[in-house]
Every structure is written in C-alpha cells, then in structure tokens.
C-alpha positions in Angstrom: 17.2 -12.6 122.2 16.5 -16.3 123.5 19.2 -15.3 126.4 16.5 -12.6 127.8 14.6 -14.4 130.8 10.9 -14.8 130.0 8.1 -15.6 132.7 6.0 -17.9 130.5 3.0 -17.5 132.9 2.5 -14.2 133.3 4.0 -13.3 129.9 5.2 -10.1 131.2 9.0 -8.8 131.5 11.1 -9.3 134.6 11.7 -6.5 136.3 15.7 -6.2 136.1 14.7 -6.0 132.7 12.5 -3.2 133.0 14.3 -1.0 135.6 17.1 -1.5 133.4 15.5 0.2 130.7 14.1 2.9 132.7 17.8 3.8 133.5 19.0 3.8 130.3 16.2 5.9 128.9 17.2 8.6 131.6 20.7 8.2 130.7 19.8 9.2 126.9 17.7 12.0 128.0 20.3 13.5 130.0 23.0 13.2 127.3 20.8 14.7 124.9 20.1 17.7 127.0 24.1 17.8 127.7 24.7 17.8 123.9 21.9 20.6 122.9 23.1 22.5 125.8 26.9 22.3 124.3 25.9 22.9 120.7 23.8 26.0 121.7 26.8 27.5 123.8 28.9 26.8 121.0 26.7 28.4 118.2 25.6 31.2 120.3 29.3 32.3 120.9 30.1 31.9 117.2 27.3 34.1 116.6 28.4 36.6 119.4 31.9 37.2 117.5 30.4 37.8 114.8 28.0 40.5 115.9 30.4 41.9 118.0 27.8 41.1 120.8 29.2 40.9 124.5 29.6 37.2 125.3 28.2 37.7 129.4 25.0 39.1 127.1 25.1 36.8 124.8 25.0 33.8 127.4 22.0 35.5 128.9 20.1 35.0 125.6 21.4 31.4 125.7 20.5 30.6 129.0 16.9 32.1 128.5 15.9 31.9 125.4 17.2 29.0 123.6 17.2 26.3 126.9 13.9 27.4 127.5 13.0 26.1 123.8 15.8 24.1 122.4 16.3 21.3 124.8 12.6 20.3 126.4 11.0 20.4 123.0 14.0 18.3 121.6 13.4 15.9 124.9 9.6 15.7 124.6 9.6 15.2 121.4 12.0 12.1 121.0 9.8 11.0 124.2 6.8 11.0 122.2 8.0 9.6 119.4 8.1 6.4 121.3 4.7 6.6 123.8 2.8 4.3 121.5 -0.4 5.3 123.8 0.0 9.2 122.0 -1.7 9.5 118.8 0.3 11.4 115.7 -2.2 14.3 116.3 -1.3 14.3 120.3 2.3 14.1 119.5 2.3 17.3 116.6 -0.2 18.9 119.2 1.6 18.9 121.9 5.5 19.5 119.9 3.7 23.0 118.9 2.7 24.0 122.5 6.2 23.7 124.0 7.7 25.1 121.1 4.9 28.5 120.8 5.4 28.6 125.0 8.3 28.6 125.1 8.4 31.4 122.0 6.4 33.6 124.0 8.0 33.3 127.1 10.8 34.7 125.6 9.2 37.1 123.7 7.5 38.7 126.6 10.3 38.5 128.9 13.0 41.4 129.3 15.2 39.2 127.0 13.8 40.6 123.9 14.8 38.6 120.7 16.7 39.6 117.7 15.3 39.4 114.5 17.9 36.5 114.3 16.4 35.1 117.2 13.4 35.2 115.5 14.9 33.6 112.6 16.1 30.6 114.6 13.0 29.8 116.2 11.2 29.7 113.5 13.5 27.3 111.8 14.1 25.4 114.7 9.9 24.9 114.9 9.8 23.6 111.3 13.2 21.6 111.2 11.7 19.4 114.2 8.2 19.4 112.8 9.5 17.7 109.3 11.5 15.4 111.1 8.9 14.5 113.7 6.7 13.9 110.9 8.7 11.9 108.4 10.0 8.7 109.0 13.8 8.9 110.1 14.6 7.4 106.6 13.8 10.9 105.7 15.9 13.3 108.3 18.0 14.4 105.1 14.9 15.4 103.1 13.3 17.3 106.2 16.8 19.2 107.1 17.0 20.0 103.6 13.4 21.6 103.3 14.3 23.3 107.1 17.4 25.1 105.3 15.0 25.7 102.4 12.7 27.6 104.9 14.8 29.2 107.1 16.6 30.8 104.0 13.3 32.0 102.8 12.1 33.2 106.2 15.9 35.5 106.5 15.7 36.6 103.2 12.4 38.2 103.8 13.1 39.5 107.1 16.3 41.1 106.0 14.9 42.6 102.9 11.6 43.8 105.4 14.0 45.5 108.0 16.5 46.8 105.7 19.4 44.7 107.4 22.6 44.0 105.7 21.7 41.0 103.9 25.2 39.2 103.6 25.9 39.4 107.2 21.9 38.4 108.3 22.5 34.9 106.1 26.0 34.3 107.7 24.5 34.6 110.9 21.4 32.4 109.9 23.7 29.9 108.6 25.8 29.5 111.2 23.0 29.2 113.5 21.6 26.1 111.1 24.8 24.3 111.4 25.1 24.3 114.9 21.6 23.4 115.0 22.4 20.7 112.6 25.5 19.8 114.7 23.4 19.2 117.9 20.7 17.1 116.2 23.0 14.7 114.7 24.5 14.3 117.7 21.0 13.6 119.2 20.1 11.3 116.8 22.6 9.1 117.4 22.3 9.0 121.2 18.6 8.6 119.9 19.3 5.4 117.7 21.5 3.6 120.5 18.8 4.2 123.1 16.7 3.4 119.7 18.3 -0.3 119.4 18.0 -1.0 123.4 14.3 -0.2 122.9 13.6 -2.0 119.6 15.5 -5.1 121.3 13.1 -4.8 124.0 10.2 -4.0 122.2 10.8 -7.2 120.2 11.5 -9.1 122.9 7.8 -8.2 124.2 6.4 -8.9 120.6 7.9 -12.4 120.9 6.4 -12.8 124.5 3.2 -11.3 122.7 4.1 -13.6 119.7 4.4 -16.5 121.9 0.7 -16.0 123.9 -0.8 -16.2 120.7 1.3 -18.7 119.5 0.4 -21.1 122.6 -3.4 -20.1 121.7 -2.3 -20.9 118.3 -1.0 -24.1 119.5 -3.3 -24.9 121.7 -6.3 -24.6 119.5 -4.2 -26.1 116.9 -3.5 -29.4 119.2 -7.3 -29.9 120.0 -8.2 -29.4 116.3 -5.0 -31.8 115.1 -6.2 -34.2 118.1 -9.5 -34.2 116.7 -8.2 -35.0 113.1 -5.8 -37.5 115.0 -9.2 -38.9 116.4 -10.7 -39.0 113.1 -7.6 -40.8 111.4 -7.2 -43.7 114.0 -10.9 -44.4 113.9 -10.1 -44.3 110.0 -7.3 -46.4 110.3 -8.9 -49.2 112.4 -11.5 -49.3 110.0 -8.9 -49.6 107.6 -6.8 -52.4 109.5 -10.3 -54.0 110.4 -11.3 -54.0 106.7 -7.7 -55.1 105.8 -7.6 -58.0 108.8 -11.2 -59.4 107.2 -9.3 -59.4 103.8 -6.4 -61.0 105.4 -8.7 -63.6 107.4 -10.8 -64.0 104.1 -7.6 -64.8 101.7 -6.1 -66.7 104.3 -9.6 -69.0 104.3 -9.7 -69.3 100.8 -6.2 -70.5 100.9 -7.2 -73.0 102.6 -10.6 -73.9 101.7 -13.1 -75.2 98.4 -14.7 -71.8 98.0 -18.2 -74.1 96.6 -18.4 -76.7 99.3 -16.7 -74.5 102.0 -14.3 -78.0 103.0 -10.6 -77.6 103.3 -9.4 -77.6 99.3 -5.8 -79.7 98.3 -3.3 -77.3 99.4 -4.4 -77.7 103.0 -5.5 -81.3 102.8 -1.6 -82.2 101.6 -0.4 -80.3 104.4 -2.2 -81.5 106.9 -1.3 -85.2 105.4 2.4 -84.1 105.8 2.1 -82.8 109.5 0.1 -86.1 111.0 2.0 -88.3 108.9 5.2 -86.6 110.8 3.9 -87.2 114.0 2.5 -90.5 113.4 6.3 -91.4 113.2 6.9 -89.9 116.0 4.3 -91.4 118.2 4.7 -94.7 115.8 0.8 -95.2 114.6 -0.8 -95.6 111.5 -2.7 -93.0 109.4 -5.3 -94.0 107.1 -6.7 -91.9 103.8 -9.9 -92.6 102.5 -10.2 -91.6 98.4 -13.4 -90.7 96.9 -15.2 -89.6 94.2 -19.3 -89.5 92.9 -20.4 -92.3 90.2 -21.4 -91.2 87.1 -21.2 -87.4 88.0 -20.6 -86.3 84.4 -23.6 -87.9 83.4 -25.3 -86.1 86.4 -23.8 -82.9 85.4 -24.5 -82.5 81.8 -27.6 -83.7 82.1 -28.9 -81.4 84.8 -26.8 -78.5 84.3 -23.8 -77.1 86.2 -25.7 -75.5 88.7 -27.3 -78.8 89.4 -23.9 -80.0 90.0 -22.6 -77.6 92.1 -25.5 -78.0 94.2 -25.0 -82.1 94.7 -21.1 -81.2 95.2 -22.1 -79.2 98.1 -25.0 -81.5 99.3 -22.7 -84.9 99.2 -19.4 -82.5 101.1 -22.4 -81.7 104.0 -23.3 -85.6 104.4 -19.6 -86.5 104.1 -18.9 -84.1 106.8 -21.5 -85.1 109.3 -20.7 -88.8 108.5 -17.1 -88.3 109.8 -15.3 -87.6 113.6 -14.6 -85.2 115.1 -10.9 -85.7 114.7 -11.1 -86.4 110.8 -10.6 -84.0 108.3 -12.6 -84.1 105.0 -11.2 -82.0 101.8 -12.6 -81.9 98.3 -9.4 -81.9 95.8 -11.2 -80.8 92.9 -14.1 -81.6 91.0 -16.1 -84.6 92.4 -13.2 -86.1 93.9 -13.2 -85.9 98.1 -10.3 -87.1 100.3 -10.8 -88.1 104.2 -7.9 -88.1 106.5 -8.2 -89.9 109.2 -5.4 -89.5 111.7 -5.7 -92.3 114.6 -7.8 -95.2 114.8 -7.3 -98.5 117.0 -8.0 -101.2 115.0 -9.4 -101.4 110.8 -12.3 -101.7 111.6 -12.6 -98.4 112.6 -11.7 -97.3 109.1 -13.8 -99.6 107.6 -16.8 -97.9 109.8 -15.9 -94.4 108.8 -15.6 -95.6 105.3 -19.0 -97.8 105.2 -21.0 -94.7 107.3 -19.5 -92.2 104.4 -21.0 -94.3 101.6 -24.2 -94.8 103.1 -24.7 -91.2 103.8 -23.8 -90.4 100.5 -26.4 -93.2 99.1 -29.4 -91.6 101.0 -32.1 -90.4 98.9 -31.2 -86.9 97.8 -33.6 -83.8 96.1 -32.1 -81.0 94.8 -34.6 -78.7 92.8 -37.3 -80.6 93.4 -35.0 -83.4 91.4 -34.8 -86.8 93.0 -31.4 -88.0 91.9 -29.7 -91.1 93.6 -26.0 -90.7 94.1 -23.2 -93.6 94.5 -19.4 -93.3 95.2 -16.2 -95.0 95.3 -14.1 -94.7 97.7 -10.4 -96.2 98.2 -8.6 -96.6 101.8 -4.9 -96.4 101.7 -2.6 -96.7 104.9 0.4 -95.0 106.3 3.3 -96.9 106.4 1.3 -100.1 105.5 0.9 -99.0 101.1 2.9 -95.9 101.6 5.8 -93.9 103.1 5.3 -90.2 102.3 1.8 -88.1 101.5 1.8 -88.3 97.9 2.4 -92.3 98.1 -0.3 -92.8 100.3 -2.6 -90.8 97.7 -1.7 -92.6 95.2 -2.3 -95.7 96.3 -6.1 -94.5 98.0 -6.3 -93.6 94.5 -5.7 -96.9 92.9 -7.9 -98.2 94.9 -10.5 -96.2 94.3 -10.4 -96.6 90.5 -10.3 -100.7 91.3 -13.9 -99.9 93.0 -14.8 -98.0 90.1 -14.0 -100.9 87.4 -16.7 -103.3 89.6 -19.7 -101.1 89.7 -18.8 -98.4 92.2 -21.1 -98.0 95.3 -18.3 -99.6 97.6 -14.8 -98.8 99.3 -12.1 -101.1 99.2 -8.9 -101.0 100.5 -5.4 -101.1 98.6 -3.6 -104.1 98.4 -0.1 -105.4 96.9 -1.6 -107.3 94.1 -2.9 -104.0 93.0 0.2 -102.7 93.4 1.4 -104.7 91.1 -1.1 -104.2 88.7 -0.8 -100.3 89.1 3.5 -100.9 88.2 2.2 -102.8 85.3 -0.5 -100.3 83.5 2.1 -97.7 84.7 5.0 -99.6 82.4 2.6 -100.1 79.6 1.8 -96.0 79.5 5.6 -95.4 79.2 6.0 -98.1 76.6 2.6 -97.2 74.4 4.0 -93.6 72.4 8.1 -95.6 72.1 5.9 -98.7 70.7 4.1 -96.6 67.8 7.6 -94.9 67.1 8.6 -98.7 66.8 6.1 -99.7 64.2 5.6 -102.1 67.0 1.5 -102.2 66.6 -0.1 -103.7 63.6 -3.5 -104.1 62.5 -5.6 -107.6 62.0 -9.2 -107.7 60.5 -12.2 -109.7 61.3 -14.7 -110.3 58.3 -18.5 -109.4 58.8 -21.2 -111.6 57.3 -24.4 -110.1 55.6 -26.9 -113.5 56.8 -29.0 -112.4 53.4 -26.7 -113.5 51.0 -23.8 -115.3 53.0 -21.5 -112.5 51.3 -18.4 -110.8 53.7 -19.7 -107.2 53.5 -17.2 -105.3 55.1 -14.5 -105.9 57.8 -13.5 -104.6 61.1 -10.2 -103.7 61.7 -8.9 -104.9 65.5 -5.3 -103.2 66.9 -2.7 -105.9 68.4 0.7 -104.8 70.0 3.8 -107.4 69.2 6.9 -105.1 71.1 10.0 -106.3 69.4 12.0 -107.3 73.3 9.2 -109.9 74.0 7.0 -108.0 76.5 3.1 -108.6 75.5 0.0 -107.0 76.3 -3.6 -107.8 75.3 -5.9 -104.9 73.3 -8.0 -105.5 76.7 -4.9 -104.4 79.0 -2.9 -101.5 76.9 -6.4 -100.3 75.0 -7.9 -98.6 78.3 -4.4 -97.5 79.0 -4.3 -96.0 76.0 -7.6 -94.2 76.1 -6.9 -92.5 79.2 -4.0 -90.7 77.9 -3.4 -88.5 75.2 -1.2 -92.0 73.6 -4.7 -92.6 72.0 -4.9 -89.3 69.9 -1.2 -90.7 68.3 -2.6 -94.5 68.2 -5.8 -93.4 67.1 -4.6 -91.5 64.0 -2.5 -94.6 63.0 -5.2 -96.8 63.1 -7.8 -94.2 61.0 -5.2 -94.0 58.5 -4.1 -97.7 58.4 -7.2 -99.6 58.3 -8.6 -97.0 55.3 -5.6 -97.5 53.4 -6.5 -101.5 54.0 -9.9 -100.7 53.2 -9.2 -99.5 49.9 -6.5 -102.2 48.2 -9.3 -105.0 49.9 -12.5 -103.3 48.0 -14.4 -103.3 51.0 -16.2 -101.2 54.1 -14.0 -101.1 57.3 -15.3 -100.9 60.7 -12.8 -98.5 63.1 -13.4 -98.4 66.8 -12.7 -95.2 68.2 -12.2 -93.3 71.8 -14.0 -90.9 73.6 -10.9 -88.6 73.6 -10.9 -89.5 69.8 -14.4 -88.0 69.6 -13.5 -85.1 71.8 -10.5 -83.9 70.1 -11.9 -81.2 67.4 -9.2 -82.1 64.9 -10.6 -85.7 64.4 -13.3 -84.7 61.6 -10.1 -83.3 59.6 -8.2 -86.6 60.3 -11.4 -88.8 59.1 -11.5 -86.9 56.5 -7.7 -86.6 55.4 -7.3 -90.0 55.9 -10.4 -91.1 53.3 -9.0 -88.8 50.7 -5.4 -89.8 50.8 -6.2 -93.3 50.1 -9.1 -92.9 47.6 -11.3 -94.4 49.8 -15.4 -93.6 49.9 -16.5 -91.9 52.8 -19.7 -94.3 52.8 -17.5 -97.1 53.2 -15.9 -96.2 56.8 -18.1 -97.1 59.9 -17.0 -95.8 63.2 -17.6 -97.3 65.9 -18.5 -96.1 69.7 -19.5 -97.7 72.6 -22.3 -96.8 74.6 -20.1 -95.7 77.8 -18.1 -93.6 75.1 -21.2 -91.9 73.7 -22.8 -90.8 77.6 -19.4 -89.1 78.6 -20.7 -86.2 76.9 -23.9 -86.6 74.3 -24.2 -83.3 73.2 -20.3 -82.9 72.4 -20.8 -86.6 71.1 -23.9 -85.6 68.9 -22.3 -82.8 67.1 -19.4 -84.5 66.2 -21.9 -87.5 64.8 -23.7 -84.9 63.0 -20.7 -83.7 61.5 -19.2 -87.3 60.4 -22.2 -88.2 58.8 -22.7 -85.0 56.8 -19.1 -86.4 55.6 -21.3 -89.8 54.8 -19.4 -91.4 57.1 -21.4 -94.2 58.8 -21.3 -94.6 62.5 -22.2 -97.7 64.7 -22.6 -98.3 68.5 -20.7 -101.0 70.1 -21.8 -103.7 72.9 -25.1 -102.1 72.4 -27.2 -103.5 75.4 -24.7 -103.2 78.1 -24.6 -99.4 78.3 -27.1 -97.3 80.3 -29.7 -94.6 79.0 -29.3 -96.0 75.3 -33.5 -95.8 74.3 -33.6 -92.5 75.5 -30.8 -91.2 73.4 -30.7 -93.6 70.5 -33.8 -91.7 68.1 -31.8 -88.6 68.6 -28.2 -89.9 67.2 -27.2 -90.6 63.4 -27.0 -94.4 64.3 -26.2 -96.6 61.4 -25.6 -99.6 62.8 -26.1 -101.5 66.4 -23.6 -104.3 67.6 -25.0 -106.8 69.9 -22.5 -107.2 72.7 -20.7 -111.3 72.5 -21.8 -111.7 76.2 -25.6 -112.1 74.8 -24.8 -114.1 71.7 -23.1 -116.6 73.9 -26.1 -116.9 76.3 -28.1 -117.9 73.0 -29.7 -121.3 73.7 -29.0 -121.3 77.3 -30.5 -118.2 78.9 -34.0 -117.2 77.7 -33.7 -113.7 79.6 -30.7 -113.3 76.9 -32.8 -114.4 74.1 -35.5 -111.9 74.6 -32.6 -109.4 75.0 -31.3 -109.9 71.8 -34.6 -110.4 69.7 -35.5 -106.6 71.1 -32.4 -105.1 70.2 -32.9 -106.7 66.5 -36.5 -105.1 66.5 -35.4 -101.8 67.8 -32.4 -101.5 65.0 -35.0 -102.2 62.6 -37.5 -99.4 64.2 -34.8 -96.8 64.1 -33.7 -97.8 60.7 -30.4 -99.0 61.7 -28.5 -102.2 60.5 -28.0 -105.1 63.4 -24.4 -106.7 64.0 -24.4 -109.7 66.2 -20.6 -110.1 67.2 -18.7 -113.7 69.0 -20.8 -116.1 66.7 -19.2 -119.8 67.2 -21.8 -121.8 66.4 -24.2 -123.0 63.4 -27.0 -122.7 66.5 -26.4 -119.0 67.1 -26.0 -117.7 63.9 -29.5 -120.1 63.0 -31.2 -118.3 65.8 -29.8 -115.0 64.9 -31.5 -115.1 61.4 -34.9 -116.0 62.6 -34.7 -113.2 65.1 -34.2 -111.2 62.3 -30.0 -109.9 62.8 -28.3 -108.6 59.8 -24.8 -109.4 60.1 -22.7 -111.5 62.2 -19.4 -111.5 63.6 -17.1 -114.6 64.7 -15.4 -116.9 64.9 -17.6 -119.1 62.8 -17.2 -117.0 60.1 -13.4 -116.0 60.3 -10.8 -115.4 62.9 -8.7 -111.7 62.4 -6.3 -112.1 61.0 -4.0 -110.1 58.5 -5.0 -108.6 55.3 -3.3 -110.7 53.0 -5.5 -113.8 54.8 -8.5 -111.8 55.0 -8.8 -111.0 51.2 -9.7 -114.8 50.6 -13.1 -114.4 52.5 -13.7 -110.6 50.3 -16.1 -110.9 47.5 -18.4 -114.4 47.9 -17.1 -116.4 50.9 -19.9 -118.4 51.9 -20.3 -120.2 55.4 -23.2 -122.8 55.8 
C-alpha cells in the first residue's frame, strides 16, 4: 500500500491509478460474460442430447433465451454489488427487473420456453437473489437453498404436467450444475477484480483516514500546544519558585538568619580568600574580635526576645560604623568578627575599631527599655600574630578576652607577651585532668574566728597544685583555667569529697568554694549529698561558697539549685561580697547564710574612709537579712578591733592562722584564742 502515489493536497487518487481500474473492471466484466456464455453453451448441449432436441434449435434457445437473461443480470448484479451510491432496496429492485424482462421477453417471443425453461429461470432468479442478498461467506448456504427450490419448483411442475418425472429432474439437474459451474467460475473472476478493488478502496480509506487524521493532528497539535503553553508557564513558575529556594538556601548559607550579617562559614572563607591575596599583593590584613559585655546578664534578665532584638540592633550600628570594603559577620551568639582587608597605616584599624565601640556605646531603647551596651573587641593581624585564618582568630580572640579581664568597654590589640600568656594557660589546661590522675593537688585549710568568743568555728578549705616534675602554678592562675573547662566538674568533685572527709576527722564546719559550672551541672546536689553521707558528716556543717559574678551568670538556674542545697541543710555563703554587681537587688531573694567581705576592703581599713563605710554597710545589711558576716585578709590587731565594733562576725587571716594542712590546723580546733 505505501508504494501507491498519494496527492496529499487534494487527497484524491491519481489518475493512472484510476484509469487503471476502470480497465481492469472492463476486463472482469468481459470474462464474466465469456464464461456464462461458455457454461450456457455447454449446459444447453448436454441438455439437447438428452432430450433428443436438434442442437441448431437448441442454440436458438441459447442465444435468445438464456443470454438475454443469464449474462446481463449476472453483470449488473456483480456491478451493483459494488456501487456504494445504490441502496440494498435499489440493488434487489433493479436485479428483479432484468431478471422478469428478460423472462418475458422470452416468453412472448416466438422462442416459446419449455417447462424446463421455465424451471431454469425460476431457479436462476432465486439462486442470484440468495446470493445477492447474503454475504459471500454464505454462497454455499444460498446454492444450497437454490437446489432446495428448484427441486421443489420441478417436482411440482412434473407432477402438474404429467411429465416423466425421472427424466424432468435429470434435466433440472444438469441445468443446476452448469449453472453452478458458471457462477463459480464468476466468482472467482469476481474476487480477483474483488482484491484490485478492496486494495483500492483501502487505499482511499487511508487517504480518507489520513484527512481526518491531519484534522486529527492538527487539532491535536493546537490543543497539545496549548497544554505545552500551559506546562512551560508551569514550569517557569516551577524553576522560578525553585531558583528563589536556591537563591534563599544559598543566602542562608551564608548569612545569620537573626541579624541578616554574613554568619561563620562565609566569614572563614572570606578570611581565607583575602588572606590569599594579601600574600600575593604582600599587605597586611587585620581582624577585629568582638563580643557584648555582660550579655547574659542582659539576656536572662530581659528575656530572649529582648536579646535577639539588641543582637540585631548592635549588628545594624556595627555595620554602619564600618567601610565600605569591610566585612562584618556575627559567629554565633553575641560574638561579631570584622574583617578588614587593606588599610595603610594602624591607625586606620585603630579608627575602625574605636568608631565600632563608640557606636555600640550609644544610648540604645529596645521596648521602650533603656539599656546601655559595652563590648570588647580584640585586633589581630595577618602575618604580624598569625599565618593562616584560624591563627589570626585566635589570637583576635585572646585579645579580646585580655579586654574582657580589665573591664571591657575597649579594644586592644594582640601582642607577644600575650602570646605567651595564652601558651601558658593553654599548657596548664592540658596538665589540669593528668595532675588530678597524679594525686598532684592537695587541700590546705584556713581557720575562721567567731570575734564573740575568740573560738575557731569552722574552716575553709583552699586547693594548691604541687606537680611532681617542678612546674607551679598559683590557685589564681590554674583556678580560672580550671573553671572554664569541664577540668572543674573532676577537680570540683575531689575537693567536695576531700574537704568533707577533713571536715569530719577535724569536728568542725568546712567552708568549699565552688564554680559556676559546679552549680550548673544537675548532678552536683547528688555529689553534695553523696559526699556528706559517705563520711558521716552533717549537712549543716558544709558551707558552700559562691561568688557574686558566679551567682549573676544565671540567678534563676543559681536560685533553684540554692533552694535545693538548703532543703539538704546545707549552708551557702557569698564570696567577695561587695565587688559584684546587682547584689541588693537579688540578695532578699537567695538562701544566703553567710556574706564574706572581700580582703581588698579589710585592707583599706584605717586608711580609706570610703572603705570603712563600705564595710560597716555590708555588716548591717548581713545582719538585716539575717545572714552571718565573714571579714576575710585580717593582718592586724587594728582591723580585726575595728571589725568588732562595726559589728563583723567572723574573721579570716592571717592574724588568726595561715592554711595550712590538717594535721597543723587541728591545733587551732576547739578553743584557740588570738588577743
């Protein structure tokens, strides 16, 4: 089929094509005619020898009767059978026209028929009526019934005419068979010319096919081009929607999502790129370190909202304090770093650095709050304090915390000699959890004096470190070393369990100091209270002490754990009272048992009147809240004289006793009396 030409314009046949057909059809007709022609010579002479019948009269009935019936309706009616623009009605009609015409043309012609004749037309009529109107599946079926009928119809004409009935039904038979003969030879002219017309008729049902295919196809294009419409506008939503995800992640990739500043990850790696070309281009890079004073206090005492708010007021006043060129990140928390990549002299740091902490410093209202805000900053410089990115931190960072231990409010810049300092508390860390496993620490005890009665009350038990290879540190160095590691929680326990133990062979109250972490940790109420019942020692005779700097890292947390402690009737005391910040406000609200007056007042005592007055209010305010007064560093008959007119409970000193160990301090247990 595909190698039959097509005109795909017109959608009509090309004309070969069709002239071609037209020939073939002629050709078909012609054979058929040939073949009925044949088949009715050849029955009509069988039938003429067997009626004795003269064969010159017996072609004259052939020639007039049966080609004026036999062959046209035969022709017309496999004509009609394919003229789809005749109806089945048209087609039957017009069959049983020809066929009666021709009937009565021969009737009423000088050609008279034969009752055999008669016979033969008749079944001629019906055999091409049933297989006209059957399909040609069923040409046996309709023959069959043809025979059927014809037999009937001789039967009853013999039988009516008195004819000899054996040699009437030969003669009808015969005629059947021939008949038979011709139309099977018709047929299969019929079904060749049959094929050549199906092939053609489904050629033109594939042309038809294919016009309403392209229509198909057509309206199938503008409706898929209109989905394809719909779908692109979808999809660049989609890849819209997905690039504002991307763009978005990618941001918050790089960036604080509270303060909107670059975050860590893209401060590093925008360390590490100018760093590169700064040794490239062979100039200095300098970092600037800092963090907000005191903004725990600020946070838990305002609320976390409150903080995130003065996180994202101080990054705003950071950023507009800075150049153009300078990048400011917060790394987490209240921490802020500033990178800034060029400069021509210091003093250009020193200005960036200065402008930052004055913007910083400016008065500041957030919910109607005034709240004044301090930082510390540290400068460090590339390749002056560090070779790499994270040296260079470290060091602003040093610095920093070297600001921090002289008040804050200030930027300083790192030097060597606190690079020596930061080896040093970094060797001391290693050594601190090794030392322990050493038995290397030991515990010495200072007696305290009740001024009633002269009588050592209790004693407070003071850590010392003496590492076996020689290396020394004071409490004052490796003690904040310890506290801001988790080396405490294992020094701390030690000491709690230690100094009770000493507590009960001496007979006596012991005074422990103890460590914010130590307070934090939610397993020290089990440890005090382990440690007390292992030893056999009363609860009511272990004081802890706190300073105030401990105790406003975080009062509530602090509080609780008080609360707790004492319901244990364990006594708690606050050391260097006076030197903390915020200690009225809080102090009515705390299970306070005992108040320490910091050394730095007691030595003033005589000299400095301001210091005086100091310590005769902190006397009246321990007796106001019910709590006992310590006065610690007394050296001198004057001070401890002027320490029980004021009013002071106990004392402290080295008047009374030096620490020392507990076999020495047993001697001043139980009466010692100083004058």
């Amino acid at each position: 089929m595909n190698d039959i030409p097509v005109n795909p314009v017109t959608l009509r046949f090309p004309p070969e094509l069709e002239s071609e057909f037209r020939e073939s059809r002629k050709e078909s007709d012609a054979a058929f005619v040939r073949v009925a022609l044949v088949a009715a010579v050849t029955v009509w002479s069988l039938y003429a020898f067997i009626d004795r019948i003269a064969f010159v009269e017996e072609l004259r009935l052939v020639l007039a009767l049966r080609f004026l019936t036999l062959p046209p309706a035969a022709a017309l009616v496999f004509a009609f059978t394919y003229a789809e623009w005749f109806s089945r009605i048209q087609q039957a009609a017009t069959f049983v026209l020809l066929a009666g015409t021709g009937l009565l043309i021969s009737w009423f012609t000088w050609l008279a028929p034969t009752p055999a004749d008669s016979t033969y037309l008749a079944g001629i009529i019906v055999l091409f009526f049933f297989g006209y109107a059957f399909s040609r599946a069923r040409f046996v079926v309709a023959s069959a019934a043809g025979l059927v009928i014809i037999a009937a119809f001789s039967t009853l004409f013999a039988l009516t005419n008195r004819l000899e009935l054996a040699q009437f039904i030969a003669q009808s038979i015969i005629l059947l068979i021939g008949n038979l003969a011709g139309m099977v030879a018709s047929y299969s002219l019929e079904s060749s010319v049959r094929r050549e017309f199906l092939r053609v008729r489904a050629l033109a049902g594939d042309v038809d096919s294919a016009q309403h295919q392209s229509e198909w196809l057509e309206s199938l294009v503008v409706e898929r081009t209109r989905d394809l419409a719909e779908t692109n506008e979808q999809l660049r939503s989609e890849i819209s929607e997905r690039k504002r995800a991307e763009d978005r992640l990618q941001y918050l990739a790089a960036h604080d999502v509270l303060t909107g500043l670059a975050n860590r990850r893209f401060f590093e790696d925008q360390l590490d790129s100018v760093i590169a070309r700064a040794i490239e281009s062979d100039h200095q890079v300098a970092m600037i370190l800092l963090d907000i004073d005191k903004f725990k206090q600020i946070n838990d005492g305002y609320g976390h909202r409150f903080g995130d708010l003065l996180l994202r007021k101080v990054g705003e006043r950071i950023q507009n304090a800075l150049r153009l060129l300078d990048t400011v990140a917060r790394l987490g928390g209240d921490e802020f770093a500033i990178l800034v990549p060029r400069f021509e002299s210091l003093d250009d740091v020193r200005t960036v650095a200065s402008r930052v902490i004055e913007s910083v410093r400016a008065p500041l209202t957030i919910d109607s709050v005034d709240v004044d805000v301090t930082t510390s900053a540290g400068v460090a410089l590339f390749p002056d304090h560090a070779e790499d990115a994270l040296g260079v931190i470290r060091c602003a960072d040093s610095a920093m915390y070297q600001v921090k231990d002289h008040g804050g409010n200030a930027f300083a810049f790192f030097s060597r000699e606190l690079d020596v300092r930061i080896a040093r508390r970094t060797l001391i860390e290693r050594r601190l959890v090794p030392a322990l496993e050493r038995n290397e620490f030991e515990l010495v005890y200072q007696p305290k004096l009740r001024l009633a009665d002269r009588s050592v009350e209790g004693v407070e038990a003071l850590l010392r470190w003496k590492p076996v290879d020689g290396f020394s540190s004071s409490p004052a160095e490796f003690i904040p070393i310890a506290e801001s590691s988790t080396a405490i929680l294992h020094i701390g326990e030690w000491v709690v369990r230690t100094a009770c133990a000493a507590a009960a062979r001496m007979g006596c109250a012991v005074n422990v100091n103890i460590s914010a972490r130590q307070l934090q940790d939610k397993a020290f109420l089990k440890l005090v209270e382990s440690a007390c019942a292992d030893c056999g020692l009363d609860p009511e005779r272990l004081c802890l002490e706190i300073t105030e700097s401990v105790l406003m890292q975080d009062l509530a947390v602090a509080r609780d754990q008080l609360l707790d402690l004492r319901a244990l009737g364990i006594r708690v005391s606050i050391d260097d009272f006076g030197t903390g910040f915020s200690s009225l406000q809080y102090l009515s609200r705390l299970p306070i048992d005992e108040l320490k007056i910091d050394r730095s007042f007691v030595a003033s005592v005589g000299e400095s009147g301001a210091d005086e007055a100091i310590v005769k209010t902190v006397v009246g305010l321990g007796q106001a809240v019910g709590a006992k007064v310590v006065a610690e560093g007394v050296e001198t008959l004057a001070q401890l004289r002027f320490l029980e007119a004021a009013g002071c409970d106990h004392i402290q000193g080295w008047l009374v006793a030096r620490a020392s160990d507990e076999e020495t301090i047993e001697s001043y247990v139980n009466g010692s009396r100083v004058g």
